[in-house]
N, CA and C of each residue as an Amber inpcrd file, in Angstrom:
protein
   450
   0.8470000  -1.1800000   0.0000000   0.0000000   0.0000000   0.0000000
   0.8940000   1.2450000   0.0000000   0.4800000   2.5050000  -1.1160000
   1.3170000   3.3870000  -0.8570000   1.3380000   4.0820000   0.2480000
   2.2540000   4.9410000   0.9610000   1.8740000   6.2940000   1.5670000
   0.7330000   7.3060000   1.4380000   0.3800000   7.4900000   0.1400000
  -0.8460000   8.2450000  -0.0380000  -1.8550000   7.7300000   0.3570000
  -1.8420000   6.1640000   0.1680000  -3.0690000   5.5720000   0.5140000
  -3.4690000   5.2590000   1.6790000  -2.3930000   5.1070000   2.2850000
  -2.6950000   5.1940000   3.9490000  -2.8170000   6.3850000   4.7760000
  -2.1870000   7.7280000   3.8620000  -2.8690000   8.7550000   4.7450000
  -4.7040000   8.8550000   4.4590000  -5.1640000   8.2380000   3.3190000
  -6.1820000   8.8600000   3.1960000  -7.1810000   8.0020000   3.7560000
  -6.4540000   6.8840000   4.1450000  -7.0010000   5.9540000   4.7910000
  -7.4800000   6.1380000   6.2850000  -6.3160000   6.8010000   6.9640000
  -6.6660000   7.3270000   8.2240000  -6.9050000   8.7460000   8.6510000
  -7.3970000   9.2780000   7.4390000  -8.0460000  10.9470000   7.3490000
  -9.3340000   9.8460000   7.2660000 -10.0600000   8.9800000   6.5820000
 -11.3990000   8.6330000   6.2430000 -11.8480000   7.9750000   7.8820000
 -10.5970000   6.8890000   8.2580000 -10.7380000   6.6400000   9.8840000
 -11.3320000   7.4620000  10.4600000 -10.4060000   8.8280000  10.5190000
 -10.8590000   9.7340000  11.2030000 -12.2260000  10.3020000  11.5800000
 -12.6210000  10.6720000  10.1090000 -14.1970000  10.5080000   9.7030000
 -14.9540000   9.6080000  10.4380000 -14.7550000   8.2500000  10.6400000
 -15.7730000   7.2780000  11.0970000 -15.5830000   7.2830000  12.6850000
 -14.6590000   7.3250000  12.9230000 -14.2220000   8.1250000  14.5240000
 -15.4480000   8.6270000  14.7030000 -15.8160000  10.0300000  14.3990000
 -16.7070000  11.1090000  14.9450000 -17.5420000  10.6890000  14.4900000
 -17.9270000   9.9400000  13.7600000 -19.4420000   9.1890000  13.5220000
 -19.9960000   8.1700000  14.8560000 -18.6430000   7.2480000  14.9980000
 -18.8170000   6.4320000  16.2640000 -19.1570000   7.2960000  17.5550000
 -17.9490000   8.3050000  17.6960000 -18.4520000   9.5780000  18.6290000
 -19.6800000  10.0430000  19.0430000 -20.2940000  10.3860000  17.9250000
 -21.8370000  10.5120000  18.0970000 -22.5840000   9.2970000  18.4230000
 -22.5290000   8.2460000  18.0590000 -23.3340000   6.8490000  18.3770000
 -23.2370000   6.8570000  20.1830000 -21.6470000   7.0310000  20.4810000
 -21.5570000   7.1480000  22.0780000 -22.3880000   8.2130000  22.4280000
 -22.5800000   9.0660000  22.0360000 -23.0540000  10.4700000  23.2370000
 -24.5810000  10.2290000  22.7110000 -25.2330000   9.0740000  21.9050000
 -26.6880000   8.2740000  22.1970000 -27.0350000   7.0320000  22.8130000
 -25.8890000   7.2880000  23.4430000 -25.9980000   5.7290000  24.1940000
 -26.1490000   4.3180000  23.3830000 -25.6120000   4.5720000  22.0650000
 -25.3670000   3.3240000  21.2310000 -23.9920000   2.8750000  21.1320000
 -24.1990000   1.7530000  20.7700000 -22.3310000   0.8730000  21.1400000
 -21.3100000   1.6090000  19.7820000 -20.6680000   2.3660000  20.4810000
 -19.8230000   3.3620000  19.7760000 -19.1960000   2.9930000  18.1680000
 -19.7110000   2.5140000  17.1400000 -19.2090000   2.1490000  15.8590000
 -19.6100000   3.4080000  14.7500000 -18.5810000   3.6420000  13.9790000
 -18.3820000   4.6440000  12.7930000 -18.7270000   4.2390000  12.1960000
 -19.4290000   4.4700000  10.5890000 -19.1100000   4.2020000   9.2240000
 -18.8040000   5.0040000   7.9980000 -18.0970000   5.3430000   7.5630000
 -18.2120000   6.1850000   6.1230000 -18.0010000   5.0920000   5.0120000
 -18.4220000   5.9570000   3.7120000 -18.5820000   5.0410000   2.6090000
 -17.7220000   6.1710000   1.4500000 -16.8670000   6.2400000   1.0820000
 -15.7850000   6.7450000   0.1440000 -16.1500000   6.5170000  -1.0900000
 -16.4090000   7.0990000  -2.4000000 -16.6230000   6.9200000  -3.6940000
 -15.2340000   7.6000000  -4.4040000 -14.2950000   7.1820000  -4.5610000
 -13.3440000   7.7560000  -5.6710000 -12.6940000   8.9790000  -4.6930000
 -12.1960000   8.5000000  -3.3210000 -12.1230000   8.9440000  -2.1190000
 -12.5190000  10.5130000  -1.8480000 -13.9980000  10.8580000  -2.2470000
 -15.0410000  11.8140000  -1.8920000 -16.2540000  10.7370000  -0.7570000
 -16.6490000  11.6440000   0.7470000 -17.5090000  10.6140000   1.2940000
 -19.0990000  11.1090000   0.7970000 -19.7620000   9.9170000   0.4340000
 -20.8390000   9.8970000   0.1690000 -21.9820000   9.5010000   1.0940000
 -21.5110000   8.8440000   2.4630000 -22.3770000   7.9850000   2.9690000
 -21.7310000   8.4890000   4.7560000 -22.4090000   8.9650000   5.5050000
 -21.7840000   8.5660000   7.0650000 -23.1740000   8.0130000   7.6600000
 -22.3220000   7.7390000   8.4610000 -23.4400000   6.4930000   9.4590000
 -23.1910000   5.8400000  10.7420000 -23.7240000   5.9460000  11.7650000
 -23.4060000   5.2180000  13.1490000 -24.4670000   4.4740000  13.4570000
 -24.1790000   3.5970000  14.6320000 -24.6690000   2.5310000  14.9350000
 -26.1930000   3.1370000  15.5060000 -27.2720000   2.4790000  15.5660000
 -28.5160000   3.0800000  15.5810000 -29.4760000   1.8110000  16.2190000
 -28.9960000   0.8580000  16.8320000 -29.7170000  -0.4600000  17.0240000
 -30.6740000   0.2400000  17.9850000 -30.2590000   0.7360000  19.3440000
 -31.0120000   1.6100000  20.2120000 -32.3540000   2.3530000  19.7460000
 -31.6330000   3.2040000  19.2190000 -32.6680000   4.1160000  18.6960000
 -33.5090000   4.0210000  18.2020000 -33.3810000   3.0370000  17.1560000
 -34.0460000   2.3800000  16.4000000 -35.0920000   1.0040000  16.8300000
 -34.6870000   0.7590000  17.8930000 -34.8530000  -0.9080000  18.2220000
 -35.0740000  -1.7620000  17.0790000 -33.7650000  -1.6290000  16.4300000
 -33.6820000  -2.3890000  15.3660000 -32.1530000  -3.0380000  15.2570000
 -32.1740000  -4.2550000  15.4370000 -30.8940000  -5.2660000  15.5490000
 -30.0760000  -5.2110000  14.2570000 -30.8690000  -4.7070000  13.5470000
 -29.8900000  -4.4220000  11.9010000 -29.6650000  -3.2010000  11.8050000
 -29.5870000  -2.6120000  12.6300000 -29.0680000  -0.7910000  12.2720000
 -27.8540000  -0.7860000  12.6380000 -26.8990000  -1.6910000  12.5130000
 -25.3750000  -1.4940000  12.1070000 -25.0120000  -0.0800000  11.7900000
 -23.5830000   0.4630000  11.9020000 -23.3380000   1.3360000  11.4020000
 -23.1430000   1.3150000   9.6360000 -22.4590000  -0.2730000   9.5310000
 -22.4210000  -0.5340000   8.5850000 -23.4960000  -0.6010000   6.9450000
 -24.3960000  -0.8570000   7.7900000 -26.0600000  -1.2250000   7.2240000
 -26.7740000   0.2580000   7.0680000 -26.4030000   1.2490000   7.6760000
 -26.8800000   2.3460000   7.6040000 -26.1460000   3.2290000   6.7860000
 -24.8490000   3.0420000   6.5110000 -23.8220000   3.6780000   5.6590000
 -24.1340000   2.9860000   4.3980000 -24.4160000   1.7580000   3.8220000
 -24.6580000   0.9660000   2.6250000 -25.7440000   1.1520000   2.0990000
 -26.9250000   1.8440000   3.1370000 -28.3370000   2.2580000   2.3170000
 -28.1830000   3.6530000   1.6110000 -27.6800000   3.9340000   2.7860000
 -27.2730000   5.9140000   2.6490000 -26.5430000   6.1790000   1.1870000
 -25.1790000   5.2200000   0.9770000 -24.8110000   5.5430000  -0.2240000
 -25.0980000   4.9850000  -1.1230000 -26.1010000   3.5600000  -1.5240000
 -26.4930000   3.3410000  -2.5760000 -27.7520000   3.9370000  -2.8710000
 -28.6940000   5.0910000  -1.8590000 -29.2190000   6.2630000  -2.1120000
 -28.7500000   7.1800000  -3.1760000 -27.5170000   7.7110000  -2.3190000
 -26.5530000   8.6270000  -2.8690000 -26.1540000   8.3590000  -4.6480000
 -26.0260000   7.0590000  -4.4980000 -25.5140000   6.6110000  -5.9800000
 -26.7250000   6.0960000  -6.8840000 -27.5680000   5.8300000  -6.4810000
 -29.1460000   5.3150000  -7.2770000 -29.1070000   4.1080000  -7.7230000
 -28.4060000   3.1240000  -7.0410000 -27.8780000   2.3860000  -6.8570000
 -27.8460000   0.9020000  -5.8170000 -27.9140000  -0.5350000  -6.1330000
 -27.3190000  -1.2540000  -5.1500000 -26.0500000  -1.2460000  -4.9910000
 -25.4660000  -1.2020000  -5.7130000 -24.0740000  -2.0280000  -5.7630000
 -22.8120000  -0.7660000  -5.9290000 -22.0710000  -0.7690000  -4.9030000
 -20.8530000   0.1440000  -4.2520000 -19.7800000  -0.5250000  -5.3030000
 -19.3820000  -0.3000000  -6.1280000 -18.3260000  -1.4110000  -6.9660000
 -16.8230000  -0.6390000  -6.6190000 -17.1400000   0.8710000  -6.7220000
 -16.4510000   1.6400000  -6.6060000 -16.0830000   2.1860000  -5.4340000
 -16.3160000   1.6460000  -3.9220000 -16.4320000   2.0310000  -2.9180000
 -15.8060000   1.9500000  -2.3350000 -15.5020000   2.2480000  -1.2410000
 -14.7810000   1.7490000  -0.0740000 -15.2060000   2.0290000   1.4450000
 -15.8760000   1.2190000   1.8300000 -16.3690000   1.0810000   3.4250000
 -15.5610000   1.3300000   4.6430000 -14.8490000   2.6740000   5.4440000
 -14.0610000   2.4000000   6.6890000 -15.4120000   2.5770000   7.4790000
 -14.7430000   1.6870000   8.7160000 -15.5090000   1.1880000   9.9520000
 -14.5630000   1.1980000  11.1910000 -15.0230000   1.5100000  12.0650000
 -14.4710000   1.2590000  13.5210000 -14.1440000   0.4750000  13.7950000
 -14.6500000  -0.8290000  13.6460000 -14.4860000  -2.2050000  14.2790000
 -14.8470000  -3.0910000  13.1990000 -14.2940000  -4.3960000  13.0670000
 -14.0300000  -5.3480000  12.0050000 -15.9390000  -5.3230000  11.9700000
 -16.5520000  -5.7160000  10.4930000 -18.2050000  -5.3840000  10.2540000
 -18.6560000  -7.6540000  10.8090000 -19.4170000  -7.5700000  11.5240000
 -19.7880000  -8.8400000  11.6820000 -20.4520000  -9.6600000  10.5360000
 -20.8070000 -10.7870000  10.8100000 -21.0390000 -11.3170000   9.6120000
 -22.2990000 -10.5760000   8.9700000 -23.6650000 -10.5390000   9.1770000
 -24.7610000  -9.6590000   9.0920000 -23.7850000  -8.8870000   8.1840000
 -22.9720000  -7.9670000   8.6330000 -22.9640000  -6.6740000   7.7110000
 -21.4880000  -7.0190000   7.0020000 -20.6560000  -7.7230000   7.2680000
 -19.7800000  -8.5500000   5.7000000 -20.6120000  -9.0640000   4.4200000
 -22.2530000  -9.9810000   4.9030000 -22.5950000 -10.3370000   3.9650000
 -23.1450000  -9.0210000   2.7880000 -23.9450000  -7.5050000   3.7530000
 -24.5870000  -6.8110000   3.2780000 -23.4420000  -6.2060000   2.5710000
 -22.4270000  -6.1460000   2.6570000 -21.2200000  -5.7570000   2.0960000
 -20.5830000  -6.6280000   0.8840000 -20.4390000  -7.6840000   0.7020000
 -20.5000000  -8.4960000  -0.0930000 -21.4650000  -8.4370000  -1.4250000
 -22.9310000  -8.5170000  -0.6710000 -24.1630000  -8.5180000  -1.9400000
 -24.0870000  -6.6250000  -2.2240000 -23.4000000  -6.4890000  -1.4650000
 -23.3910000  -4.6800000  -2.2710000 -22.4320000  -4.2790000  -3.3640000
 -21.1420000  -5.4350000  -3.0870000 -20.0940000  -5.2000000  -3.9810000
 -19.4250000  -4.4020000  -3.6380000 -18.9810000  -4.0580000  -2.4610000
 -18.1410000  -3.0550000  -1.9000000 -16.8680000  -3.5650000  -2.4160000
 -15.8220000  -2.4040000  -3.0740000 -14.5020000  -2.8080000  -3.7560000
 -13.9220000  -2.9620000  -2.8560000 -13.6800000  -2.1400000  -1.5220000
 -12.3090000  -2.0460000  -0.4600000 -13.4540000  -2.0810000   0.8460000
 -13.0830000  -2.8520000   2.1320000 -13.2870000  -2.6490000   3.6560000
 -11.7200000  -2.1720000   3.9150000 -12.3280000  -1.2660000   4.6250000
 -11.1220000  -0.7590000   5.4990000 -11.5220000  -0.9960000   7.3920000
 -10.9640000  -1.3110000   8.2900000 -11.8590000  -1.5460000   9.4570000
 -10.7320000  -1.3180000  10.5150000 -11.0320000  -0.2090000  11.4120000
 -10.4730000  -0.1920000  12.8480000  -9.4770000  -1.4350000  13.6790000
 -10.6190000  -1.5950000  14.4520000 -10.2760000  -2.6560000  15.8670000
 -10.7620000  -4.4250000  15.4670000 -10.3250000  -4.9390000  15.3890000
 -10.6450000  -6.2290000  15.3940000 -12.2050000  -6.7150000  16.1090000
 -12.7600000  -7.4940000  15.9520000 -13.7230000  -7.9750000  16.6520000
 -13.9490000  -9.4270000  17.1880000 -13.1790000  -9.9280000  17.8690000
 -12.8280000 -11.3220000  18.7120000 -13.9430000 -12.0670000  18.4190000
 -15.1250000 -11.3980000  19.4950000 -16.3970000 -11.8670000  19.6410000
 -16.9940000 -12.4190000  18.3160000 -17.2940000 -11.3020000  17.2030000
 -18.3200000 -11.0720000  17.2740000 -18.1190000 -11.1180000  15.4750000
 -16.6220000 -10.6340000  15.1870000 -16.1790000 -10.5360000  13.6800000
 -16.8580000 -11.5250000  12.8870000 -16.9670000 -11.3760000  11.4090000
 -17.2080000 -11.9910000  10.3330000 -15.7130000 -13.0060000  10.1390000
 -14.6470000 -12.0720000  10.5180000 -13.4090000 -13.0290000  10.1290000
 -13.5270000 -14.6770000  10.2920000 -14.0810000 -15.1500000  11.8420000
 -14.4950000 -16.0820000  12.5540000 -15.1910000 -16.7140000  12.4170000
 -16.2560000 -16.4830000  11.5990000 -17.3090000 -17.1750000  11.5360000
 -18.0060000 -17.3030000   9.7110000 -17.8030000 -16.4550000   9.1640000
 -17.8240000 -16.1270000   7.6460000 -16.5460000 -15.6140000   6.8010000
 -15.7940000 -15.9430000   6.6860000 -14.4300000 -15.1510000   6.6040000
 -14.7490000 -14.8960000   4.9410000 -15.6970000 -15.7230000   4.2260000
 -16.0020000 -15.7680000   2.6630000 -16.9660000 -14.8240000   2.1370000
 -17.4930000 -14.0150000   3.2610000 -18.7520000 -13.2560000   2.6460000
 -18.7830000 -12.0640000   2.2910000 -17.2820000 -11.4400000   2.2790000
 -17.7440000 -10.1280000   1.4420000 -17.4100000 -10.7480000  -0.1500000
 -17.2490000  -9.6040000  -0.9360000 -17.2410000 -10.6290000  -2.5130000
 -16.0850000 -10.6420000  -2.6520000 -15.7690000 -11.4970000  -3.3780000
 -14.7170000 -12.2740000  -3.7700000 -13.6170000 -11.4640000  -4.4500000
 -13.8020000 -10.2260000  -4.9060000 -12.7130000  -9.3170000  -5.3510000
 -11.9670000  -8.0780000  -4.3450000 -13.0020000  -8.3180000  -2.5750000
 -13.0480000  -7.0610000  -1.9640000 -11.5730000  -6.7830000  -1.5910000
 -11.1840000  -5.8000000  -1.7080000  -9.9640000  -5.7230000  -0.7570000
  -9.9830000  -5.5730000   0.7350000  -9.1370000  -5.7390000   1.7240000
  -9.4060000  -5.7650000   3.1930000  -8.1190000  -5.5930000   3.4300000
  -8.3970000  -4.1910000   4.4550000  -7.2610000  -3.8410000   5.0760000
  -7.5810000  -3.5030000   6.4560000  -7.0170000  -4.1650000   7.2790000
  -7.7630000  -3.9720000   8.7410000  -6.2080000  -3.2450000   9.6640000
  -6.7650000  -2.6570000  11.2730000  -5.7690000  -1.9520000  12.0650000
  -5.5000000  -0.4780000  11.8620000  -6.2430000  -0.1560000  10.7450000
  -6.3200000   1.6510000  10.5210000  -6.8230000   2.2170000  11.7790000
  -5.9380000   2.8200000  12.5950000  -6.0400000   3.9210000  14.0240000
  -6.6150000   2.6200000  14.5880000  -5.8240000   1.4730000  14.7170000
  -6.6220000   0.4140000  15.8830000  -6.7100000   0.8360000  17.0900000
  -5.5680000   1.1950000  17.9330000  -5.7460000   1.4790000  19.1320000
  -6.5650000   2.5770000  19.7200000  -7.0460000   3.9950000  18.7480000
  -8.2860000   4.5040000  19.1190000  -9.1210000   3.8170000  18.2550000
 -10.0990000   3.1850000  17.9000000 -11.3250000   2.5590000  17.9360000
 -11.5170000   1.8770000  18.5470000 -10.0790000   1.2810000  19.1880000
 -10.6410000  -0.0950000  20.5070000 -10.3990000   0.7170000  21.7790000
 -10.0550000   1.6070000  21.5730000 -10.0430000   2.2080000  22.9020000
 -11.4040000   2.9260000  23.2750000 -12.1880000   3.7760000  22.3130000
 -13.0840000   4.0300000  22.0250000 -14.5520000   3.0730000  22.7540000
 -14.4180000   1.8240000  22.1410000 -14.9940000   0.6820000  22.7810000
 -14.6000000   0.0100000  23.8110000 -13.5250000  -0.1190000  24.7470000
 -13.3710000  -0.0070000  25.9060000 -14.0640000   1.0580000  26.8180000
 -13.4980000   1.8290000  26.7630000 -14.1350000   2.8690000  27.5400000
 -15.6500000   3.0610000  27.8260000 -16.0960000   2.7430000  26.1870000
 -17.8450000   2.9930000  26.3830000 -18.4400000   1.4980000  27.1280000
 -17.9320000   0.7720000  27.4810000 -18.2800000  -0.9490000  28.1360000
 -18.0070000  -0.7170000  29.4340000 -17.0350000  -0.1250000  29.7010000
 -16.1750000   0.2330000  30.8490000 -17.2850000   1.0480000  31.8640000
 -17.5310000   2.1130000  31.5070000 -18.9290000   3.2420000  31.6380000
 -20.1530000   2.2440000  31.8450000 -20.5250000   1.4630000  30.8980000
 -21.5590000   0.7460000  31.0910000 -21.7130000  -0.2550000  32.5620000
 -20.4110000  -0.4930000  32.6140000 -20.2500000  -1.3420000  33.9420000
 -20.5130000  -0.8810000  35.1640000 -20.3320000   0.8180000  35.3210000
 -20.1670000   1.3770000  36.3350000 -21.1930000   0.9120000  37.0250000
């Protein structure tokens, strides 16, 4: 990967940062999403399960409607998805049947990742680059669990 591509990689991080940001200060489990077209963002999105009482309001799932809105469109061919935290299977597959070209993803997800349990379901051409600003997105999600415990 060049240099260019990794700064713009963690300028777009950045972006999904303050998306997750906001998910925390609604009392939703702190996850970012932006959606990059020809690295212009078309799509932001945070996690919304709460709010929503809806178990599919991923950040991920909400960034993939938003920009195939944006584009008039299913299918992201040209895209690139950064996320806070590795996308679970649920939203690898919605990522997959969307045709997302590139995941880019934060913090790992032990629990809960697609890696683990679907490792085949985004599509078969996606690129994946994971650990962009890992230690703030998992720190990010520490902290907000941490709080919850109190």
């Amino acid at each position: 990967m060049t240099e260019e591509q990794e700064k713009i990689d963690e300028q777009m991080m950045r972006k999904a940062l303050a998306e997750a940001e906001k998910a925390r200060e609604r009392g939703e489990i702190p996850i970012g999403a932006v959606v990059a077209c020809r690295e212009r963002i078309i799509a932001r999105a945070h996690n919304l399960t709460e709010t929503l009482h809806d178990v599919t309001a991923h950040a991920e799932m909400q960034a993939i409607t938003s920009a195939a809105n944006e584009l008039g469109g299913k299918y992201l061919t040209d895209c690139t998805l950064y996320v806070t935290v590795e996308p679970c299977v649920m939203c690898a597959g919605a990522l997959g049947w969307a045709q997302v070209k590139r995941v880019v993803y934060g913090a790992p997800d032990e629990k809960r990742g697609y890696r683990a349990f679907a490792p085949q379901a985004l599509h078969p051409k996606a690129q994946v680059t994971s650990g962009v600003l890992c230690d703030e997105c998992r720190q990010l999600m520490l902290n907000f669990f941490a709080e919850k415990r109190k």
